[in-house]
Backbone atoms as SQL, in Angstrom:
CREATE TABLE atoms (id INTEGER PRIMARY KEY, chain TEXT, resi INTEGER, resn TEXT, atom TEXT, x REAL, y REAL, z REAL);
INSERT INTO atoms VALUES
  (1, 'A', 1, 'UNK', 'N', -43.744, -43.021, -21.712),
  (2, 'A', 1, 'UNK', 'CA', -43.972, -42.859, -23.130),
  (3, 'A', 1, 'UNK', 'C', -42.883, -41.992, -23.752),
  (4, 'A', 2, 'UNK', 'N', -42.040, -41.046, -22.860),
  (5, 'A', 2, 'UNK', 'CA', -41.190, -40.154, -23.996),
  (6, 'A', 2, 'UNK', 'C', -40.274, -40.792, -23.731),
  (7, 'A', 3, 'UNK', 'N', -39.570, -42.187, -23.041),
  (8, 'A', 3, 'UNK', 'CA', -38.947, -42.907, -23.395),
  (9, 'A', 3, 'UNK', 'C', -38.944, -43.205, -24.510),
  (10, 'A', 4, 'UNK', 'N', -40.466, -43.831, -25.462),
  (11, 'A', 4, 'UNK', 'CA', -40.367, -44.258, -26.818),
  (12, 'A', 4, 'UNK', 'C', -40.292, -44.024, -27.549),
  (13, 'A', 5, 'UNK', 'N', -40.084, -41.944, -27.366),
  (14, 'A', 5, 'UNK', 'CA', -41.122, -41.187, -28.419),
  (15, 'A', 5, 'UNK', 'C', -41.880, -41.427, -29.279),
  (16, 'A', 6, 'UNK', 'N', -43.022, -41.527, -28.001),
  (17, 'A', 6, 'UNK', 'CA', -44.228, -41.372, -28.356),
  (18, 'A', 6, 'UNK', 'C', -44.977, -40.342, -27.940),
  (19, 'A', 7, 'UNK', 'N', -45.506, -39.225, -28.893),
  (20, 'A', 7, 'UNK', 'CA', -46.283, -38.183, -28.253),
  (21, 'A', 7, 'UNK', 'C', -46.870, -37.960, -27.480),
  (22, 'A', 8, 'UNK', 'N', -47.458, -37.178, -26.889),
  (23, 'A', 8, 'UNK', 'CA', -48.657, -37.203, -25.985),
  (24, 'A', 8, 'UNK', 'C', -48.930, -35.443, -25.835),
  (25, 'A', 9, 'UNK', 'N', -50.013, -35.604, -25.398),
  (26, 'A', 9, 'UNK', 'CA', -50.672, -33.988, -24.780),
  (27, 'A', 9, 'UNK', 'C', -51.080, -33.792, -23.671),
  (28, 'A', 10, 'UNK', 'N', -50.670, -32.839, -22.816),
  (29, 'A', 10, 'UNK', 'CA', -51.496, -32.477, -21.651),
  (30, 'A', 10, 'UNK', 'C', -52.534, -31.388, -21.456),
  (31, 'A', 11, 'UNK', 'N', -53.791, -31.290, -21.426),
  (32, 'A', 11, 'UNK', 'CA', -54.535, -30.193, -21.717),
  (33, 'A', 11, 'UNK', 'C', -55.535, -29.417, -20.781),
  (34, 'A', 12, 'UNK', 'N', -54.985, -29.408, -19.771),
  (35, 'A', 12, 'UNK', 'CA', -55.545, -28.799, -18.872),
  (36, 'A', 12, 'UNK', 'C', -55.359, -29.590, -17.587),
  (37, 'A', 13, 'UNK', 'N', -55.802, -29.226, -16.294),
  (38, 'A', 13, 'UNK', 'CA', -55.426, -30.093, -14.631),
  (39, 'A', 13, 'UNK', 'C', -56.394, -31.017, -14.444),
  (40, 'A', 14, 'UNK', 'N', -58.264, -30.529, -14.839),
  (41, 'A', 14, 'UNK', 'CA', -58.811, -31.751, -15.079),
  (42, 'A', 14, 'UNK', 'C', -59.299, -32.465, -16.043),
  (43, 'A', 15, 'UNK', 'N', -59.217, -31.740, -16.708),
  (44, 'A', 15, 'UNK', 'CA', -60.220, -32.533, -18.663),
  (45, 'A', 15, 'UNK', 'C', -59.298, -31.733, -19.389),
  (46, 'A', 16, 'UNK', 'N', -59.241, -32.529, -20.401),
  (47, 'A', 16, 'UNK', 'CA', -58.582, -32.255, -21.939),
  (48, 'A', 16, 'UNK', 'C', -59.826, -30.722, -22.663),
  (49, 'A', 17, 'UNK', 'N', -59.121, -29.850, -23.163),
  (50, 'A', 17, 'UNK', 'CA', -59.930, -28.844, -23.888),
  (51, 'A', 17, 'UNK', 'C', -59.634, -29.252, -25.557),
  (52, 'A', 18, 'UNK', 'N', -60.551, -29.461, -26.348),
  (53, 'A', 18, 'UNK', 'CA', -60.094, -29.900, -27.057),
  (54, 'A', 18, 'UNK', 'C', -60.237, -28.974, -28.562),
  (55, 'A', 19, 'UNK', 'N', -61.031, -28.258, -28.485),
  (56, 'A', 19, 'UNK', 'CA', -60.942, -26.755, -29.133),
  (57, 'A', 19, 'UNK', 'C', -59.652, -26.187, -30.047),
  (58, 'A', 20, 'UNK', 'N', -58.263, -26.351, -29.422),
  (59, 'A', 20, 'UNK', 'CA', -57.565, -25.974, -30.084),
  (60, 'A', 20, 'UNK', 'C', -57.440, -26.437, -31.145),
  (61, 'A', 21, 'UNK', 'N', -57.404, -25.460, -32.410),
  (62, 'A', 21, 'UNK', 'CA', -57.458, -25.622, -33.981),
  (63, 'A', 21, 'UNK', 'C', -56.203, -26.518, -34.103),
  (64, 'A', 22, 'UNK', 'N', -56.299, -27.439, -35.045),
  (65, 'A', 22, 'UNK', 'CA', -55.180, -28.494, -35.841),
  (66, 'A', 22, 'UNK', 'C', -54.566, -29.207, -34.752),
  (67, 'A', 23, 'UNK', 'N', -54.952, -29.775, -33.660),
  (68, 'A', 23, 'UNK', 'CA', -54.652, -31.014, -32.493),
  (69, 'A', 23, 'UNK', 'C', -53.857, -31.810, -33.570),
  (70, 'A', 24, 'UNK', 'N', -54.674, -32.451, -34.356),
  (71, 'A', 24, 'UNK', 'CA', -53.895, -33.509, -34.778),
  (72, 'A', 24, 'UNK', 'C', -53.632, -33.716, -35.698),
  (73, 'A', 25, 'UNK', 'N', -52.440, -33.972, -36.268),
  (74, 'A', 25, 'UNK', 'CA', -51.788, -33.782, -37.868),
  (75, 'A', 25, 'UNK', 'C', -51.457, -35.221, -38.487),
  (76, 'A', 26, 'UNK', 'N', -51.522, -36.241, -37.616),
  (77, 'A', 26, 'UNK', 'CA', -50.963, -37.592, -38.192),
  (78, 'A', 26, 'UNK', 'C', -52.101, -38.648, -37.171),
  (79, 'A', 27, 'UNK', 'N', -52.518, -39.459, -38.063),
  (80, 'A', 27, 'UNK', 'CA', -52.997, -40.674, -37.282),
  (81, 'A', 27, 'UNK', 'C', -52.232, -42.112, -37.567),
  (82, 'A', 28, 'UNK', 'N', -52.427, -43.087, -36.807),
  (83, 'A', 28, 'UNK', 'CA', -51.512, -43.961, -36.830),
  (84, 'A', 28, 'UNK', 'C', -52.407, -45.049, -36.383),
  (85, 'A', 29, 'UNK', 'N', -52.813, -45.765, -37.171),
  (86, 'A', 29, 'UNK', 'CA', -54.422, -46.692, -36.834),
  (87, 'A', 29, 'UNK', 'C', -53.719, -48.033, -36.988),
  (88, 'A', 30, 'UNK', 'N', -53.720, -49.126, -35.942),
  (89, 'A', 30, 'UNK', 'CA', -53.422, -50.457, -36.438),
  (90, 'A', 30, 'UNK', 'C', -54.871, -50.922, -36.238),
  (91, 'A', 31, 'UNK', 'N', -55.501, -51.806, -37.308),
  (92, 'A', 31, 'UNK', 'CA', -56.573, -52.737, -37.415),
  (93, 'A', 31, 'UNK', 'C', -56.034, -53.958, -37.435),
  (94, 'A', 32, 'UNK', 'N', -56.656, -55.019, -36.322),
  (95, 'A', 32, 'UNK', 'CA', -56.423, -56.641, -36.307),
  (96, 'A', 32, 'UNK', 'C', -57.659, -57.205, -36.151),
  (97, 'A', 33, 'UNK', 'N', -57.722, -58.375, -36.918),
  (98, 'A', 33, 'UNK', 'CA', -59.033, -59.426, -37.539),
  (99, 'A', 33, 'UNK', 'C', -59.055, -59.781, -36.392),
  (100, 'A', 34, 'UNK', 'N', -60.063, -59.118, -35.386),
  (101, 'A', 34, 'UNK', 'CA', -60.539, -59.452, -34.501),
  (102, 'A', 34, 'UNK', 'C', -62.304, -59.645, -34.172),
  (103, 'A', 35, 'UNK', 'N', -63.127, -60.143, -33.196),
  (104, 'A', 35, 'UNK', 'CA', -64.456, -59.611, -33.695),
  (105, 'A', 35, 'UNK', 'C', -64.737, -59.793, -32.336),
  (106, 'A', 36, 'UNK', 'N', -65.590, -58.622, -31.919),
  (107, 'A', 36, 'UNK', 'CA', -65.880, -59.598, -29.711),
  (108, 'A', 36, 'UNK', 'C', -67.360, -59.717, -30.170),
  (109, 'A', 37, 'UNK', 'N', -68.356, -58.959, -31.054),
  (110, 'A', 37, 'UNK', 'CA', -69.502, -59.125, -31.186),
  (111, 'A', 37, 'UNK', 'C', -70.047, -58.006, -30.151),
  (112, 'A', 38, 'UNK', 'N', -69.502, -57.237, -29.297),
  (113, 'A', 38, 'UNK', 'CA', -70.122, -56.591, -28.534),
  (114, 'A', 38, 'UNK', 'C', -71.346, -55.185, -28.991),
  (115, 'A', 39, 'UNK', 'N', -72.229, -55.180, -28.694),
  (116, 'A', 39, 'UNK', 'CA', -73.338, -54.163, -29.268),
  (117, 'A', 39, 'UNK', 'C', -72.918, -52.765, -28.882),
  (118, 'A', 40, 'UNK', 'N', -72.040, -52.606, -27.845),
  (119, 'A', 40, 'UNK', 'CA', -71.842, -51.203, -27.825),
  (120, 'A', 40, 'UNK', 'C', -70.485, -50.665, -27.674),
  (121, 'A', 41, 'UNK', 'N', -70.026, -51.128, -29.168),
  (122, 'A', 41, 'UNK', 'CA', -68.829, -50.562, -29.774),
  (123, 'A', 41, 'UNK', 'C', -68.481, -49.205, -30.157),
  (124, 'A', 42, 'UNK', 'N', -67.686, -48.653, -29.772),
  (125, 'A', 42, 'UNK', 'CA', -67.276, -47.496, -30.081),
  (126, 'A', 42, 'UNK', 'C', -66.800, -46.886, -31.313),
  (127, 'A', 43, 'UNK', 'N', -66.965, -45.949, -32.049),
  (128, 'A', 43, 'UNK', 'CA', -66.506, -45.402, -33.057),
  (129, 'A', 43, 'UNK', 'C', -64.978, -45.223, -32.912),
  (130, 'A', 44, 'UNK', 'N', -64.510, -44.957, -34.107),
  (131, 'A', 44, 'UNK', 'CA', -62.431, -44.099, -33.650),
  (132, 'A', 44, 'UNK', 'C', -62.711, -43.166, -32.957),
  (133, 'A', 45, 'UNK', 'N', -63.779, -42.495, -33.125),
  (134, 'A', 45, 'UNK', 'CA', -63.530, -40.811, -32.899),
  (135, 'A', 45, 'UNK', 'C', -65.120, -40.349, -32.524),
  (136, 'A', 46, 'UNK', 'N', -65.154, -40.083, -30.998),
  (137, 'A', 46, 'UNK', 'CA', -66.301, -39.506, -30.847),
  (138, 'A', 46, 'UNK', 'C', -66.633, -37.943, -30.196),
  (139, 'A', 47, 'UNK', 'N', -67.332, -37.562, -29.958),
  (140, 'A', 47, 'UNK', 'CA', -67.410, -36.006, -29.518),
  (141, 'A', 47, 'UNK', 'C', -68.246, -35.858, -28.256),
  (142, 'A', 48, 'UNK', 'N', -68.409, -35.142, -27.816),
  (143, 'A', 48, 'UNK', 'CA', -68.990, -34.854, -26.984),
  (144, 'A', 48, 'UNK', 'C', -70.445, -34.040, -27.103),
  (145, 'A', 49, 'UNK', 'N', -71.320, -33.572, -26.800),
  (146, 'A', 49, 'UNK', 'CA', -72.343, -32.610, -26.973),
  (147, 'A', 49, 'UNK', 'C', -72.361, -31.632, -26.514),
  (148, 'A', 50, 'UNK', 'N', -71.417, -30.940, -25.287),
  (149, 'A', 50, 'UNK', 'CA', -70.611, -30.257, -24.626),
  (150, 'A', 50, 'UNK', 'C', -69.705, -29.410, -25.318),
  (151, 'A', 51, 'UNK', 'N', -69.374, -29.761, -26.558),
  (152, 'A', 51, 'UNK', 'CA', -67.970, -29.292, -27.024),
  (153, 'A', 51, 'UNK', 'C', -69.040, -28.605, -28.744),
  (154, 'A', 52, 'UNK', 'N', -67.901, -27.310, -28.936),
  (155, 'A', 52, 'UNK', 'CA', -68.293, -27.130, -30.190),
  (156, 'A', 52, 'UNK', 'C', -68.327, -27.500, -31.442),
  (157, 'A', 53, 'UNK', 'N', -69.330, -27.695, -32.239),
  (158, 'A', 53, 'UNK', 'CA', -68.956, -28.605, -33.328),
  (159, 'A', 53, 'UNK', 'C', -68.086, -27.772, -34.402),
  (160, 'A', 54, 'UNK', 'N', -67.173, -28.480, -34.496),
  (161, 'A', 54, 'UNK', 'CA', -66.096, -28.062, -35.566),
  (162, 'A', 54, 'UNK', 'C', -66.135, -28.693, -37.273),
  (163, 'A', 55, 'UNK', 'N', -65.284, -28.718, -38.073),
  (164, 'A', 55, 'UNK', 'CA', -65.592, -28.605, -39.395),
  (165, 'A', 55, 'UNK', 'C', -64.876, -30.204, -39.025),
  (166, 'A', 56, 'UNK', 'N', -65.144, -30.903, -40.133),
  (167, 'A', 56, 'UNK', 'CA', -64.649, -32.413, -40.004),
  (168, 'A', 56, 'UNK', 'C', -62.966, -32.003, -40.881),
  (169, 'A', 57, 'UNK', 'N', -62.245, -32.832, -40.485),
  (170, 'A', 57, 'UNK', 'CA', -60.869, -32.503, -40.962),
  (171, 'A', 57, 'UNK', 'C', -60.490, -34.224, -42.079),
  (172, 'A', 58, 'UNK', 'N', -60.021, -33.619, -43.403),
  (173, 'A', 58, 'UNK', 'CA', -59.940, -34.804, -44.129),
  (174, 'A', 58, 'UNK', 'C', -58.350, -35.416, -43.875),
  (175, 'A', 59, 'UNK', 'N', -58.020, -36.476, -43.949),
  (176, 'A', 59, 'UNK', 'CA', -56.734, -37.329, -43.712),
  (177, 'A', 59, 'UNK', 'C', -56.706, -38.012, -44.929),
  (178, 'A', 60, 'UNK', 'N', -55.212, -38.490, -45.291),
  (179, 'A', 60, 'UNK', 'CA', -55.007, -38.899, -46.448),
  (180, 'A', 60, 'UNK', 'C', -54.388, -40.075, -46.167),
  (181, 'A', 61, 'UNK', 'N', -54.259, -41.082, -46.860),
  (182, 'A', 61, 'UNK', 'CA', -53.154, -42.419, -46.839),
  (183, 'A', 61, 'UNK', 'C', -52.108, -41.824, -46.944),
  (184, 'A', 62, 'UNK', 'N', -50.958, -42.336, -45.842),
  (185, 'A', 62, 'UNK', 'CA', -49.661, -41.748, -45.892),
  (186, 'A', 62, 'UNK', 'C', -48.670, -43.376, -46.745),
  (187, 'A', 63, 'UNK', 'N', -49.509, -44.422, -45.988),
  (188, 'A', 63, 'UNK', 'CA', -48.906, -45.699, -45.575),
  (189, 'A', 63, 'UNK', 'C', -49.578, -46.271, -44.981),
  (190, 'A', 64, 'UNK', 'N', -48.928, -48.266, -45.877),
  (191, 'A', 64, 'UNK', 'CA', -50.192, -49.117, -44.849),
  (192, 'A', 64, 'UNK', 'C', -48.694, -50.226, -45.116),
  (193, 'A', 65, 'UNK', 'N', -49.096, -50.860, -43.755),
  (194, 'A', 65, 'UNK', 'CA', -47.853, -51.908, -43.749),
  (195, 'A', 65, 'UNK', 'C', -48.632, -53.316, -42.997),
  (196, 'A', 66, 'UNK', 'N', -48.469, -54.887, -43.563),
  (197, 'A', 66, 'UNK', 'CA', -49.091, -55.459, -43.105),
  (198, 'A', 66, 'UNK', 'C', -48.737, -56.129, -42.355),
  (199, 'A', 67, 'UNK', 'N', -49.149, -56.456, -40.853),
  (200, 'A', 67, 'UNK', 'CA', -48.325, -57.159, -40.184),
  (201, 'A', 67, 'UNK', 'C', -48.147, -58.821, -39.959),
  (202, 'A', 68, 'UNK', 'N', -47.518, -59.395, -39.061),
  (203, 'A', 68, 'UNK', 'CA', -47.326, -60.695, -39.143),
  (204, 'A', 68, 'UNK', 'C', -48.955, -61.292, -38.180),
  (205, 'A', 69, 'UNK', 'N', -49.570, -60.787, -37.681),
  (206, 'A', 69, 'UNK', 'CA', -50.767, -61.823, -37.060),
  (207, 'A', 69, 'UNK', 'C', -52.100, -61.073, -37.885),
  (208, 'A', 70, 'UNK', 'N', -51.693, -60.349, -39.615),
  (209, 'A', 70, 'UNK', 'CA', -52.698, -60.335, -40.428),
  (210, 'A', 70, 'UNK', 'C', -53.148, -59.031, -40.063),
  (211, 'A', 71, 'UNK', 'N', -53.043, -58.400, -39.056),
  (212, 'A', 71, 'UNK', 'CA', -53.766, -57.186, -39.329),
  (213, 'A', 71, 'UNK', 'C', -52.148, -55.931, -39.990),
  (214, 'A', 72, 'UNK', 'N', -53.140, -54.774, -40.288),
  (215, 'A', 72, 'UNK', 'CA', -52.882, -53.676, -40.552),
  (216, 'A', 72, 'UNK', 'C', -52.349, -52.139, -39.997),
  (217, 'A', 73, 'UNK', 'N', -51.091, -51.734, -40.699),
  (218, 'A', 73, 'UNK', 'CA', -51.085, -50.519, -39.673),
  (219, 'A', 73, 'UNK', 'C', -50.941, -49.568, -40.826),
  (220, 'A', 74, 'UNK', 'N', -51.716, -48.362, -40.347),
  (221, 'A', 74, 'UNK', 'CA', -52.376, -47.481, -41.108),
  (222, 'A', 74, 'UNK', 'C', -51.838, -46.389, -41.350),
  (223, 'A', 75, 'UNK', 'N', -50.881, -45.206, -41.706),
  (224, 'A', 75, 'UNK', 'CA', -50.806, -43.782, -41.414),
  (225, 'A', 75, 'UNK', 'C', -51.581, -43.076, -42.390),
  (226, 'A', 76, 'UNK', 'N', -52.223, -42.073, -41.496),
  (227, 'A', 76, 'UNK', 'CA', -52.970, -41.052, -42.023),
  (228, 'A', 76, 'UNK', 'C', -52.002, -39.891, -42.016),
  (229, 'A', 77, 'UNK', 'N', -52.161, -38.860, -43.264),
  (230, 'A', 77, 'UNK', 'CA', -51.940, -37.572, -42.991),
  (231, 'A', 77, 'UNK', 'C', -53.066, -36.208, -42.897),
  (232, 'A', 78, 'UNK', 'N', -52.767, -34.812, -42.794),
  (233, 'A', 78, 'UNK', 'CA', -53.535, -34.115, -43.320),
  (234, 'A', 78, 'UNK', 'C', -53.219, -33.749, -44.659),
  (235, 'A', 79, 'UNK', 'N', -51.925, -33.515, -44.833),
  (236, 'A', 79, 'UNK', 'CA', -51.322, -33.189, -46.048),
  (237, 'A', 79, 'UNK', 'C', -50.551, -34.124, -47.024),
  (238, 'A', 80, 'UNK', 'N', -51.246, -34.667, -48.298),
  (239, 'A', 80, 'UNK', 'CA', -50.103, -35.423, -48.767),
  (240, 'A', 80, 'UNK', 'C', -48.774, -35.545, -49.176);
């Protein structure tokens, strides 16, 4: 991956801690018109019950670009 630069995090030897304030500053969401029908689909973003609940963090439209097989790629910011 840092061939592509593309980010990544390492956060500990066996599990990710995920606690640290402002992790993530940019999201980068592609959506494609897809559908499997499956009942136990996952959210973007889920938590644990384990972990402390933190304040929800708002993201802004940075950019949306549409691609050639119809779907969408998304950037989020925190800051506009």
């Amino acid at each position: 991956m840092k061939k592509l630069g593309i980010s990544y995090i390492f956060g500990g030897k066996e599990s990710l801690n995920f606690t640290v304030e402002g992790l993530i500053d940019e999201i980068s969401l592609v959506l494609v018109p897809i559908v499997d029908g499956a009942f136990n689909s996952l959210t973007l973003f889920e938590t644990s019950a384990h972990l402390q609940k933190t304040k929800p963090v708002n993201f802004f439209l940075k950019s949306v670009e549409k691609l050639d097989d119809g779907g969408l790629w998304m950037k989020y910011v925190i800051n506009p």
